[in-house]
Residue frames as a rotation matrix with the C-alpha (Angstrom) as fourth column:
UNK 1
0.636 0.654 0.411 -8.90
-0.736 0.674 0.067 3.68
-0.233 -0.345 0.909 -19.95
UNK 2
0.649 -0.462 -0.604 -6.27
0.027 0.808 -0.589 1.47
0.760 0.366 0.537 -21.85
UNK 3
-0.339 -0.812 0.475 -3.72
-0.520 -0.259 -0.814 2.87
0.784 -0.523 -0.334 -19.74
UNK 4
-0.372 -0.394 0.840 -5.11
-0.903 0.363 -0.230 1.44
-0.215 -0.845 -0.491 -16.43
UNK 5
0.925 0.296 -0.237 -5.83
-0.366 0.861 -0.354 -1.99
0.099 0.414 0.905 -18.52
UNK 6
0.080 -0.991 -0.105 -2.18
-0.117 0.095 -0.989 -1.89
0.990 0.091 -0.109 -18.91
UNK 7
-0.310 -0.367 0.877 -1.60
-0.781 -0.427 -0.455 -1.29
0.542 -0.826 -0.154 -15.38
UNK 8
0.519 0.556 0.649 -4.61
-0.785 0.611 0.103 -3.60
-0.339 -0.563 0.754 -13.59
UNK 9
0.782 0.092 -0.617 -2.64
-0.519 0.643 -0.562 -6.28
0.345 0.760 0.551 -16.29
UNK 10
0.038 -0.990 0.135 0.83
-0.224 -0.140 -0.964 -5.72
0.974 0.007 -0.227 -14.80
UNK 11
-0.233 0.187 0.954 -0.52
-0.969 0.040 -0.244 -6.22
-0.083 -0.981 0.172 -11.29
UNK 12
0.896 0.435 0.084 -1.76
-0.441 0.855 0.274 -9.21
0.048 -0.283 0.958 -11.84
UNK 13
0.540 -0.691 -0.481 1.76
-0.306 0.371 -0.876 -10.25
0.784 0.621 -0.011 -11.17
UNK 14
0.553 0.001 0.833 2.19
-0.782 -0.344 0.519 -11.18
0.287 -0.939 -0.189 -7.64
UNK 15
-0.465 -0.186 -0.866 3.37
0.159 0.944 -0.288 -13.68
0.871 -0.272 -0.409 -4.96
UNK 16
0.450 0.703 0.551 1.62
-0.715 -0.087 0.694 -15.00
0.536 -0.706 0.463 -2.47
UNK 17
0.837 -0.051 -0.544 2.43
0.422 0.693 0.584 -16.61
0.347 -0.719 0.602 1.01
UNK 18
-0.470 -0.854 0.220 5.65
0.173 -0.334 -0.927 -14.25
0.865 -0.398 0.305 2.19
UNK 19
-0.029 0.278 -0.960 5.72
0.865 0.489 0.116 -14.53
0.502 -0.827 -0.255 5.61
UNK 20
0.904 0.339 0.262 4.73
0.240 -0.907 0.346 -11.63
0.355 -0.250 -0.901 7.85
UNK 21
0.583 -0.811 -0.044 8.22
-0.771 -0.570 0.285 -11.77
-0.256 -0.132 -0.958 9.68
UNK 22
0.210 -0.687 0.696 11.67
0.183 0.727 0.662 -13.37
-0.961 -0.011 0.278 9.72
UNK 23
0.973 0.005 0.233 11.96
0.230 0.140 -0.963 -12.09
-0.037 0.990 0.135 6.03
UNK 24
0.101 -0.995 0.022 15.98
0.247 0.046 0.968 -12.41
-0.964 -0.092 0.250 4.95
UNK 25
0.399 -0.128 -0.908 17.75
-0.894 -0.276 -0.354 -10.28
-0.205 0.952 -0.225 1.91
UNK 26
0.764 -0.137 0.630 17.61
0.461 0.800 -0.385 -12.42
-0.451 0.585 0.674 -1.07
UNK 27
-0.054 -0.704 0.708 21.23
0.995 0.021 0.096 -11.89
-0.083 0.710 0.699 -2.23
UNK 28
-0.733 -0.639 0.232 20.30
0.564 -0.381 0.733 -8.02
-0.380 0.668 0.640 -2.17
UNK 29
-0.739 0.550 0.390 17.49
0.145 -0.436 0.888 -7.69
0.658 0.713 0.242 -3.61
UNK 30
-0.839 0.419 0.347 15.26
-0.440 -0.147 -0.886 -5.60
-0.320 -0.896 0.308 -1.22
UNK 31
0.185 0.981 0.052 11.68
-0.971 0.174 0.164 -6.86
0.152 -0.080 0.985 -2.86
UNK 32
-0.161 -0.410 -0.898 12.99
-0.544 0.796 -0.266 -9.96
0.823 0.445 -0.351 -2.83
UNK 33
-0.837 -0.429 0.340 13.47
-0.324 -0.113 -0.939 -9.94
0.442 -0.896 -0.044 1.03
UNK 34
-0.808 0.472 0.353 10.06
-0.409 -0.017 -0.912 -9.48
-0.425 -0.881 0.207 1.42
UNK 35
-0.883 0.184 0.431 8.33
0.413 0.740 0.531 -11.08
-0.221 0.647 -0.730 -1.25
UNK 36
0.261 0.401 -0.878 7.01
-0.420 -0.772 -0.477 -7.69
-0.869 0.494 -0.033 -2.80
UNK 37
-0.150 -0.085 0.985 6.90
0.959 0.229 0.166 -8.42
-0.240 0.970 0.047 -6.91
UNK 38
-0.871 -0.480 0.106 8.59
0.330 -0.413 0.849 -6.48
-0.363 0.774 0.518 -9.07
UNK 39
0.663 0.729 0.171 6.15
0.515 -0.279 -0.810 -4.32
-0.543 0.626 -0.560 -11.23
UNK 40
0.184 -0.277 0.943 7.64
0.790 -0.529 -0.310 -2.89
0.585 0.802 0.121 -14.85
UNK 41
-0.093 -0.397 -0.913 7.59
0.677 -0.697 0.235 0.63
-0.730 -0.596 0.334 -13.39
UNK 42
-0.934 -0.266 -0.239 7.24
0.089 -0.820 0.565 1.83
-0.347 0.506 0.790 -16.36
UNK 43
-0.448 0.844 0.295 3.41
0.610 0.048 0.791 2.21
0.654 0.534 -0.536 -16.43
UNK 44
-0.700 -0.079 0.710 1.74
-0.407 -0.773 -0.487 4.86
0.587 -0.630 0.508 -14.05
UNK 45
-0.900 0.411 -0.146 -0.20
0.372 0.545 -0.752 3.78
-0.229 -0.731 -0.643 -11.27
UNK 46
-0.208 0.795 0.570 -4.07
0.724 -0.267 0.636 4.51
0.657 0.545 -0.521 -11.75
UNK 47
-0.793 0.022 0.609 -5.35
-0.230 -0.936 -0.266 8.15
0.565 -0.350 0.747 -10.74
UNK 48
-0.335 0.522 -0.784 -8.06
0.874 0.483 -0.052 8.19
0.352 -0.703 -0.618 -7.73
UNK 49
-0.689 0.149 0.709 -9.99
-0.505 -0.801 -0.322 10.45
0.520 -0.580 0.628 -5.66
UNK 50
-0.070 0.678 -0.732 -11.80
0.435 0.681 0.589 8.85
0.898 -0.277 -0.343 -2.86
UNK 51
0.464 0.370 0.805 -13.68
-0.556 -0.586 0.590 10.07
0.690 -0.721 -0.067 0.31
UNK 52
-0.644 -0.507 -0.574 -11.68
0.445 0.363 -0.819 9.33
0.623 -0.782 -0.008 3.62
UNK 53
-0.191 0.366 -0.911 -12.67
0.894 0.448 -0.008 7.94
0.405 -0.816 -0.413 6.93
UNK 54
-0.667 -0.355 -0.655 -12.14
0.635 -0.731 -0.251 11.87
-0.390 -0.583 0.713 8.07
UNK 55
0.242 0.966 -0.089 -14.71
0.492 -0.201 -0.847 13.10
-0.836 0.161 -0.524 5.57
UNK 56
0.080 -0.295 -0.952 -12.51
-0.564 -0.801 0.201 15.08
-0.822 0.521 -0.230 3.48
UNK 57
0.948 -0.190 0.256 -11.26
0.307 0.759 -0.574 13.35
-0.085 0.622 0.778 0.11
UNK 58
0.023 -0.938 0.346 -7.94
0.001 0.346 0.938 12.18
-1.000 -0.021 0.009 -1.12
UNK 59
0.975 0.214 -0.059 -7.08
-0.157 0.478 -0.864 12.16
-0.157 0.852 0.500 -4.81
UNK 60
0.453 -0.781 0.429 -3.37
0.854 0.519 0.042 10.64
-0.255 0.347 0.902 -6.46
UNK 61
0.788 0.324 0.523 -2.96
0.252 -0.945 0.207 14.21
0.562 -0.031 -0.827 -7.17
UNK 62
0.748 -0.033 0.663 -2.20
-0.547 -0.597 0.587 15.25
0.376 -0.802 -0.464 -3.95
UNK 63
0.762 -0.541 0.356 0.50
0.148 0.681 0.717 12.32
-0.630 -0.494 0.599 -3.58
UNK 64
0.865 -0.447 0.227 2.41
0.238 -0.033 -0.971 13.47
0.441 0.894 0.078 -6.67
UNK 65
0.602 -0.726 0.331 6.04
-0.475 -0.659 -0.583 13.23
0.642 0.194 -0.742 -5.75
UNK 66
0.089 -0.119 0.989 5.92
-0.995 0.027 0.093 11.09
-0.038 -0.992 -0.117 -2.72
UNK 67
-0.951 -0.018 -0.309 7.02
-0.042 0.997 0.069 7.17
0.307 0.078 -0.949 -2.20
UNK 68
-0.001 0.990 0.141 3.24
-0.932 -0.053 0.360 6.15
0.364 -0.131 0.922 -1.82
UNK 69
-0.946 0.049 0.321 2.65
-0.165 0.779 -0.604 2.47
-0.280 -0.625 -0.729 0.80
UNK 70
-0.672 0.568 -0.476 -0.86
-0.582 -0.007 0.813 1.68
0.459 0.823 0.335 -1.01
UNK 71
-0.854 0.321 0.410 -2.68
0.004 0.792 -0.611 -0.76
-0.521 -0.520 -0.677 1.86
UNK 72
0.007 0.915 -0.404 -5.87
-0.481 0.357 0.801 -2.58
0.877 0.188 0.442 0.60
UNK 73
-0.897 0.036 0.441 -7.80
-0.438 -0.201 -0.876 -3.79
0.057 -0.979 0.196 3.74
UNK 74
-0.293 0.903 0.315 -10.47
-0.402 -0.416 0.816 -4.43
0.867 0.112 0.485 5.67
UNK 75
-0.046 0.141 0.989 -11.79
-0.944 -0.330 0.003 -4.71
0.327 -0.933 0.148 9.29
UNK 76
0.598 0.291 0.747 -13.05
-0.545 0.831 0.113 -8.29
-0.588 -0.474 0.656 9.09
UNK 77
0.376 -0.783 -0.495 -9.50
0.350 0.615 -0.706 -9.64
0.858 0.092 0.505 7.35
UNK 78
0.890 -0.299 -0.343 -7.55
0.403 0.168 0.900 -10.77
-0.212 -0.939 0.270 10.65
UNK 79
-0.054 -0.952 0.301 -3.90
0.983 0.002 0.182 -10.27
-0.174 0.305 0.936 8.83
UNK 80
-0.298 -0.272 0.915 -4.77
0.660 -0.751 -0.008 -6.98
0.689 0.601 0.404 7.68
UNK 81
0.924 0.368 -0.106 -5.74
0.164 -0.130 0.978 -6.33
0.346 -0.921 -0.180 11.14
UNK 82
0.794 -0.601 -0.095 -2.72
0.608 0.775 0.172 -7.64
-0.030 -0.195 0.980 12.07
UNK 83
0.023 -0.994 0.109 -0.45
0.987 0.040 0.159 -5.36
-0.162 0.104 0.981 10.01
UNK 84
0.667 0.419 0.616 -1.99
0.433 -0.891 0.137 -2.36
0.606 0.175 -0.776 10.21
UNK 85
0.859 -0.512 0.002 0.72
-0.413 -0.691 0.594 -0.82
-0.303 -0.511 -0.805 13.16
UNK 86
0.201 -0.917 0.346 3.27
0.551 0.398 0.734 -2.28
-0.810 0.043 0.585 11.45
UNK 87
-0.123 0.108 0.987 2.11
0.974 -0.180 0.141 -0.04
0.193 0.978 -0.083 8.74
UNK 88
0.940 0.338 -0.036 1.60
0.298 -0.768 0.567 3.01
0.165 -0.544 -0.823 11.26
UNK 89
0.572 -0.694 -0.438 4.94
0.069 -0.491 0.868 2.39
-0.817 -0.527 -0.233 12.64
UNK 90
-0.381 -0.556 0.739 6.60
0.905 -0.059 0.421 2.46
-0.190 0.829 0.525 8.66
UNK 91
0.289 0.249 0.924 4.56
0.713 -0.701 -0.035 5.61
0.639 0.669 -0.380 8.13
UNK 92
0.997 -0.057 -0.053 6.52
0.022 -0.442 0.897 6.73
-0.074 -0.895 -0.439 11.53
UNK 93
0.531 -0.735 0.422 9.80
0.633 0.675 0.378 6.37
-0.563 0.066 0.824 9.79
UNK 94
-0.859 -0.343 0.381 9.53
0.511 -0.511 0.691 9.15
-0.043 0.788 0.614 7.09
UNK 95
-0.706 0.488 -0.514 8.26
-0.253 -0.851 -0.460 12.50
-0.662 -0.195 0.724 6.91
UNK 96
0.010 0.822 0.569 5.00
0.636 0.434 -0.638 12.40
-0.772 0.368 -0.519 5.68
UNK 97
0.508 0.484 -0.712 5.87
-0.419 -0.583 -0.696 14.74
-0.753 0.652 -0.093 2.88
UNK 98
-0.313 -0.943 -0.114 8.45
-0.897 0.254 0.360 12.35
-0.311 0.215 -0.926 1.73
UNK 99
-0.975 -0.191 -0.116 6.32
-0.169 0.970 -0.174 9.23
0.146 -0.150 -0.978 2.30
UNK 100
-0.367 0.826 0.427 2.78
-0.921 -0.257 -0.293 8.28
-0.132 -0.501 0.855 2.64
UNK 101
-0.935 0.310 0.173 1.36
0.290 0.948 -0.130 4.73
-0.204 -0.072 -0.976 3.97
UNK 102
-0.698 0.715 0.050 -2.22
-0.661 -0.615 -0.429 5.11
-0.276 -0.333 0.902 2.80
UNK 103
-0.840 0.312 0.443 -4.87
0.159 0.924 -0.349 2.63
-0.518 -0.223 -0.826 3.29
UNK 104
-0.548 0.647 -0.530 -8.09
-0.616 0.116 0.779 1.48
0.566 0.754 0.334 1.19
UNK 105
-0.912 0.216 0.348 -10.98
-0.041 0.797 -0.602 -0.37
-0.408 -0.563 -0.719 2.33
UNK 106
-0.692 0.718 -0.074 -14.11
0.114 0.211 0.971 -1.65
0.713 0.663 -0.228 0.90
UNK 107
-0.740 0.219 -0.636 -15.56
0.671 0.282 -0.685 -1.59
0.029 -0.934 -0.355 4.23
UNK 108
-0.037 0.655 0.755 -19.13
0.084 -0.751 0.655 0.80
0.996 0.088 -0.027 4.94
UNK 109
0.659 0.500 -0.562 -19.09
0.674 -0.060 0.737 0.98
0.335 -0.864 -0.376 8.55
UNK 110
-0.028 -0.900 0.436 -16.71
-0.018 -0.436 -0.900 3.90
0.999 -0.034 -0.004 9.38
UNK 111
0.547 0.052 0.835 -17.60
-0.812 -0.208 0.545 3.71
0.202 -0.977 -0.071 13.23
UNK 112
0.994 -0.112 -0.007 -15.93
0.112 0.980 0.167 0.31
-0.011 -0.166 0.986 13.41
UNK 113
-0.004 -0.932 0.362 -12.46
0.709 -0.258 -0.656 1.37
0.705 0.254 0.662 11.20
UNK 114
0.058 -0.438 0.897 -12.39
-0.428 -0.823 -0.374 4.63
0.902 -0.362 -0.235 13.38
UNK 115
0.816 0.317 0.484 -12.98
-0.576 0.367 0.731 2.32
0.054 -0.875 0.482 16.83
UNK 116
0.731 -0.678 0.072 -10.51
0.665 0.733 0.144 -0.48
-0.150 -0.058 0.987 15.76
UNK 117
0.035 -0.662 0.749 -7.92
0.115 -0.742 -0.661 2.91
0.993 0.109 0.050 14.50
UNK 118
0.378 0.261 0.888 -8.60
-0.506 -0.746 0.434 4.45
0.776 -0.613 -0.150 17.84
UNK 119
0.994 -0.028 0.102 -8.46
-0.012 0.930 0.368 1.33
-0.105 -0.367 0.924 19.65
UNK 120
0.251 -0.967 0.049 -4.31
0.952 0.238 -0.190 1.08
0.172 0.095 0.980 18.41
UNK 121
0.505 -0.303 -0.809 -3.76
-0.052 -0.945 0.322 4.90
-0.862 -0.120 -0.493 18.25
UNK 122
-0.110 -0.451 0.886 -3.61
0.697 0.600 0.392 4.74
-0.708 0.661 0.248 14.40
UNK 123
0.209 0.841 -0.500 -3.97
0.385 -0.540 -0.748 7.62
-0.899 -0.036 -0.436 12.16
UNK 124
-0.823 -0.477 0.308 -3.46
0.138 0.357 0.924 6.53
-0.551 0.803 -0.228 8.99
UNK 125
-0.545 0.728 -0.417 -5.75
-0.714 -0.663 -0.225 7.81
-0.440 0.175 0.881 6.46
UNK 126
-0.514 0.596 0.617 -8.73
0.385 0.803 -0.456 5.31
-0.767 0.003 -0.642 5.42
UNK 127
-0.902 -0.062 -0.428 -9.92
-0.326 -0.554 0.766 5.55
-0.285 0.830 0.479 1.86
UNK 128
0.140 0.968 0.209 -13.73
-0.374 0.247 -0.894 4.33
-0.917 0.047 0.397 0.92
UNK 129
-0.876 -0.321 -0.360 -13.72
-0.425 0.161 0.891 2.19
-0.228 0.933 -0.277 -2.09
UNK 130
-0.257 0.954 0.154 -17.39
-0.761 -0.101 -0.641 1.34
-0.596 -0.282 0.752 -1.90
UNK 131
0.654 0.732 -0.189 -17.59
-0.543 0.282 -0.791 0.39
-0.526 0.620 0.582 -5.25
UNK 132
0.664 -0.501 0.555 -14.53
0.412 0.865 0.288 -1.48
-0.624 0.037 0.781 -5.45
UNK 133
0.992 -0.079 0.097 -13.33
0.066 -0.327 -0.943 0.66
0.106 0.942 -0.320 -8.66
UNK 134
0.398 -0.907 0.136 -10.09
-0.907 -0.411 -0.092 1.26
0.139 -0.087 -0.986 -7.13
UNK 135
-0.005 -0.154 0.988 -9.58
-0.544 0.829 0.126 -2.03
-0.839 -0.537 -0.087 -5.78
UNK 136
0.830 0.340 0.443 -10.81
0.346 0.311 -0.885 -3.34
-0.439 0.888 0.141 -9.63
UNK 137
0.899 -0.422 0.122 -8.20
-0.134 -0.528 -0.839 -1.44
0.418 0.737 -0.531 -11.21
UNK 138
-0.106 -0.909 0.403 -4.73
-0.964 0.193 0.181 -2.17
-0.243 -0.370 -0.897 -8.65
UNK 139
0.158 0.003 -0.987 -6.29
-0.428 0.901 -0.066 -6.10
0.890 0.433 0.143 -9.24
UNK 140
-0.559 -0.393 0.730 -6.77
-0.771 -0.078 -0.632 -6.76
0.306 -0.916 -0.260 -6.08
UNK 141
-0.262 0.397 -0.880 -7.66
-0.294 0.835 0.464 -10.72
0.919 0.380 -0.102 -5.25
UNK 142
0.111 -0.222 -0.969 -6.66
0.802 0.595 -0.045 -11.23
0.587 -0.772 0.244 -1.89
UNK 143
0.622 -0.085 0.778 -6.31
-0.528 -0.779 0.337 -8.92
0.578 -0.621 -0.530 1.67
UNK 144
0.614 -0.112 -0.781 -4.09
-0.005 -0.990 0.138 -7.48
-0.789 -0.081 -0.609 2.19
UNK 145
-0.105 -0.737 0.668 -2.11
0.985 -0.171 -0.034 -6.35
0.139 0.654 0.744 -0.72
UNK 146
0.163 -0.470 -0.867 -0.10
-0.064 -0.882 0.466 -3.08
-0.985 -0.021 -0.174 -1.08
UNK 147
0.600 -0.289 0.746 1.29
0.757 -0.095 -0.646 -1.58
0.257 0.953 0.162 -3.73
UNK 148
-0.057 -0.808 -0.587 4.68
0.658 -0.472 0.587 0.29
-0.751 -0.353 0.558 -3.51
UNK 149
0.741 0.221 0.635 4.18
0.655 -0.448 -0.609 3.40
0.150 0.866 -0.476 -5.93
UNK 150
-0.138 -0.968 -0.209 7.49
0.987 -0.151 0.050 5.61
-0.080 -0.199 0.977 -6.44
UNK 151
-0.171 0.502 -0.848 7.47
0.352 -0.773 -0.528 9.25
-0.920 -0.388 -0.045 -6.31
UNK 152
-0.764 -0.012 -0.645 7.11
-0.491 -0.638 0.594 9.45
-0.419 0.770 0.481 -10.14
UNK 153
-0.136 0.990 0.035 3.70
-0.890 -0.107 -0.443 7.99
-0.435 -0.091 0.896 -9.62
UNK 154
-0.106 0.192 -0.976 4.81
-0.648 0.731 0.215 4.65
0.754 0.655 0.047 -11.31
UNK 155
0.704 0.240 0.668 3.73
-0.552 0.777 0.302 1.16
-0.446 -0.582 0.680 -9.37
UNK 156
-0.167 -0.983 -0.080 7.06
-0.938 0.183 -0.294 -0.46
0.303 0.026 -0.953 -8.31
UNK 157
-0.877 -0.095 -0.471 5.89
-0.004 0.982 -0.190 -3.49
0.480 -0.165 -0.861 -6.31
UNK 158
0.118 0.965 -0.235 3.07
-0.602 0.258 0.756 -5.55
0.790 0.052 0.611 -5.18
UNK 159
-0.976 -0.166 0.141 2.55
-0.210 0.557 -0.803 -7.36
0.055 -0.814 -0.579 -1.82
UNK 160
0.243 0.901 -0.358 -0.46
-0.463 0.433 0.774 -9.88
0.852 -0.022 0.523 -1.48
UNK 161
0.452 -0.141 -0.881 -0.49
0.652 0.726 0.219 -11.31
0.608 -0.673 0.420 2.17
UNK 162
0.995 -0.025 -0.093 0.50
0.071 -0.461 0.884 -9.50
-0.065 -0.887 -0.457 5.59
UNK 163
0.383 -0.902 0.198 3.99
0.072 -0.185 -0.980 -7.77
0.921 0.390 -0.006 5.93
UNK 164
0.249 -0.815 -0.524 6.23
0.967 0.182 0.177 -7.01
-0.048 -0.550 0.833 8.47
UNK 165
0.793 0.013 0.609 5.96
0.443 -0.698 -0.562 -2.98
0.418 0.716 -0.560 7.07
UNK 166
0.514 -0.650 0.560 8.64
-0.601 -0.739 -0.306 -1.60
0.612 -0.179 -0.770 9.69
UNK 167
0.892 -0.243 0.382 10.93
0.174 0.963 0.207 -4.23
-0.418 -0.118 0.901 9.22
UNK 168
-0.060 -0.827 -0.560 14.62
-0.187 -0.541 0.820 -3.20
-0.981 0.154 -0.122 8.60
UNK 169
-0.737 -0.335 0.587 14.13
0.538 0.234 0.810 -4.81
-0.409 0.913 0.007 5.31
UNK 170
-0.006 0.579 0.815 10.97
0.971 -0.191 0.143 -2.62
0.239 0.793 -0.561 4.55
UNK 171
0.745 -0.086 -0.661 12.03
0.083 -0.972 0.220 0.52
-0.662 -0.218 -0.717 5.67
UNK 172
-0.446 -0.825 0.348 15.27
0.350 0.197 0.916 -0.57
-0.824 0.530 0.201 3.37
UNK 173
-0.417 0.482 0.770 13.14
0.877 0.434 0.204 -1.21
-0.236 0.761 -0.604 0.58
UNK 174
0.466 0.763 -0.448 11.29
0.831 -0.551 -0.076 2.42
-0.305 -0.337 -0.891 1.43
UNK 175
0.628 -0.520 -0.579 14.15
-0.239 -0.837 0.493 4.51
-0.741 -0.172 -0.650 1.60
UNK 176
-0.511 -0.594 0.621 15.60
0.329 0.533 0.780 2.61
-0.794 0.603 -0.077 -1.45
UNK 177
0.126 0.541 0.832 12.59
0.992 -0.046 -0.120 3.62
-0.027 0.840 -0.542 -3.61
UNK 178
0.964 -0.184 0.193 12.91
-0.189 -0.982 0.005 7.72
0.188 -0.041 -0.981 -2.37
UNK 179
0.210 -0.893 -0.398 16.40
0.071 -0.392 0.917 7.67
-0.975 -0.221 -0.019 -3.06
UNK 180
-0.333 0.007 0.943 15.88
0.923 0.206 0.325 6.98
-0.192 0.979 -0.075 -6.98
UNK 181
-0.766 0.148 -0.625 15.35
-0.309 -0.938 0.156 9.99
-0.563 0.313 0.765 -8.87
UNK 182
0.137 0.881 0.452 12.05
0.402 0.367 -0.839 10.26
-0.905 0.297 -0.304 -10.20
């Protein structure tokens, strides 16, 4: 429990207002670019198991090893509308045992999320947070925010506000984190 105190604490470290495109490397620095915040790295993201849009469940677990794309959501935010196939096409970039964009939503209506999915030809997995708990624990204030988790399960950066996800600078940024030894 302290542990994801620690964590939910470290999140609370964000920026807000990076523009969806047109983002330019600062000097270098790939979060920079896109106006992802830094996270310590040296705290572990918080463990999960949650029931997806498919019926089956998902737990952190099952991601052990992999650059994780974290998406918090939800049907009736427009931006996170918005950047959802920009997040399809980033999880079209890298093998999916290498990489995984997976999405969160507080949402209860799965016929909608699977209509508006369908609707783009998206098939990114959709997590239930019902009860927020997961969403409570990353600190999540605002939709959309991500969270860039590395493949040694630590939370690397934080994005509040719509991205650009398969943007040369976030595929950079992507293939920068799964090139680090975990």
């Amino acid at each position: 429990m302290a542990c994801a105190v620690i964590v939910a604490a470290c999140m609370g470290l964000s920026v807000f207002g990076a523009p969806l495109y047109g983002a330019s490397s600062a000097a270098g620095d790939l979060y920079g670019a896109l106006g992802v915040a830094r996270m310590s790295g040296d705290v572990p993201a918080v463990a999960f198991d949650l029931k997806a849009l498919d019926g089956a469940s998902l737990a952190s677990q099952h991601l052990a090893g992999k650059v994780v794309v974290l998406n918090f959501w939800a049907t009736w935010c427009g931006p996170c509308k918005e950047e959802m196939p920009s997040l399809a096409r980033l999880q079209s970039q890298f093998d999916p045992g290498q990489v995984r964009v997976v999405t969160v939503t507080a949402d209860i209506q799965p016929i909608g999320i699977k209509q508006f999915l369908d609707h783009l030809g998206i098939t990114l997995p959709v997590l239930f947070d019902e009860e927020q708990e997961l969403s409570r624990l990353f600190t999540v204030r605002g939709l959309p925010t991500t969270v860039l988790i590395g493949q040694d399960g630590h939370a690397l950066g934080r994005a509040i506000g719509p991205r650009a996800w398969d943007s040369q600078e976030s595929i950079a940024l992507v293939r920068h984190v799964l090139d680090r030894q975990p």
